[in-house]
N, C-alpha and C positions, 0 to 999 in steps of 0.2 A: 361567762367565758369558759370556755371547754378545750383543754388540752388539745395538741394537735389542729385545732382550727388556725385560721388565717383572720386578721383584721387589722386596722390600722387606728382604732380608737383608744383611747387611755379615757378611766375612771377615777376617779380622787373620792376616796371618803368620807359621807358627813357626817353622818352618824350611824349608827348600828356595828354590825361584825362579822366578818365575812370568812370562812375556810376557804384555807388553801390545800388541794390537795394533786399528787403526784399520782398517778392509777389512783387506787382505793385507800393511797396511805394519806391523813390526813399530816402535811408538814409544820401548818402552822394556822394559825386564827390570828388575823387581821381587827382589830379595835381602834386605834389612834386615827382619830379625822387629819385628814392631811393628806392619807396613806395613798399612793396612787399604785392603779391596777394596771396592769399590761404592757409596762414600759419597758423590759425585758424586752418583748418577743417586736416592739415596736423599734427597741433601736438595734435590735440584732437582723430584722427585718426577717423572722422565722416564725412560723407556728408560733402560739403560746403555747408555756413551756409547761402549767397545770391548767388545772380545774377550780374556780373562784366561783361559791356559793355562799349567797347571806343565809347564816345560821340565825341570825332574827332580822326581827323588821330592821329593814338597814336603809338610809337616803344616800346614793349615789351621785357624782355630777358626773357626766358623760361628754366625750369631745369626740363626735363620730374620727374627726383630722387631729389625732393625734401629732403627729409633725409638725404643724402647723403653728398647734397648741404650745409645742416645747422651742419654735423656733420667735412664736407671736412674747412669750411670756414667759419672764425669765424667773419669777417666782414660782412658776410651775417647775419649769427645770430644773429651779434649784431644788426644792422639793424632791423629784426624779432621783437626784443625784446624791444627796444625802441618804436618802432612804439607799439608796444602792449602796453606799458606802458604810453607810452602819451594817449592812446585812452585810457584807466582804469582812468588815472587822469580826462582826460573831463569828464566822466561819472559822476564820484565819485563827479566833483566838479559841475555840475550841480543839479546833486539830492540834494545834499549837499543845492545851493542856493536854489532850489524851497521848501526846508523843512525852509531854513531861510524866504525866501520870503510870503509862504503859512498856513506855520506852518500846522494843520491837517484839512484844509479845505475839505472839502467834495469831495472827488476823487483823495485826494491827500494822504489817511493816510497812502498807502500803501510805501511810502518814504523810509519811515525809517527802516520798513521790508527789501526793497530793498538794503539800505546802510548796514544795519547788515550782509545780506546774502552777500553782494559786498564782507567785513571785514570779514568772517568768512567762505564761501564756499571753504571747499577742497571737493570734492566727485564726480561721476557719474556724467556727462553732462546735464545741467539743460533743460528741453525740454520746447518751446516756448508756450505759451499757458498762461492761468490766472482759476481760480476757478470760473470764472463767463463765459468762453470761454475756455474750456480746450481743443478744435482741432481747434484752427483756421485755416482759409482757407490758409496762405500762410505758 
């Protein structure tokens, strides 16, 4: 799966481990079978959002009909949704500590903007970028 592409498929992991990566920055390494790939960019109906590479021998199941998949089986979507909902709690609960830890230290004020918009974004897909960098390179 490659950033910026289009597709309509989701992937669930069986075994092996897979990077996730944003341009060349690796965000995270995938392990837990269960994990499913491309649900993001499938229910936001955009691009994928990284780059998804097995870093070892990995077995994949693949659903060319993603949609399909999440509307046929709801253990899959529950899966989807979970996984999406743990990932929201990390987020939320890291910003959260660097706003306890940091309070509005210099580089950091923008925190709490971030937790508000976390708390309150319903709308149009927020596009990657900053007011100080609005096209970043990846």
């Amino acid at each position: 799966m490659r950033e910026g592409e289009r597709g309509d498929g989701l992937w669930i992991l069986v075994s092996g481990a897979l990077e996730v990566a944003k341009g060349d920055i690796v965000v995270n390494r995938v392990d837990r079978p269960g994990a499913v790939i491309g649900e993001i960019s499938l229910l936001l109906d955009a691009p994928y959002t990284a780059t998804v590479t097995a870093c070892e021998p990995s077995v994949v199941r693949y659903a060319a009909d993603g949609h399909a998949l999440l509307l046929d089986d709801p253990v899959v979507t529950r899966l989807v949704a979970v996984g999406l909902a743990e990932r929201l709690d990390f987020v939320t609960t890291y910003l959260a500590d660097l706003k306890h830890q940091y309070g509005d230290a210099p580089g950091l004020t923008m925190v709490s903007h971030v937790l508000n918009e976390l708390a309150h974004h319903q709308g149009a897909p927020v596009r990657p970028g900053s007011a100080r960098d609005p096209d970043p390179e990846y």
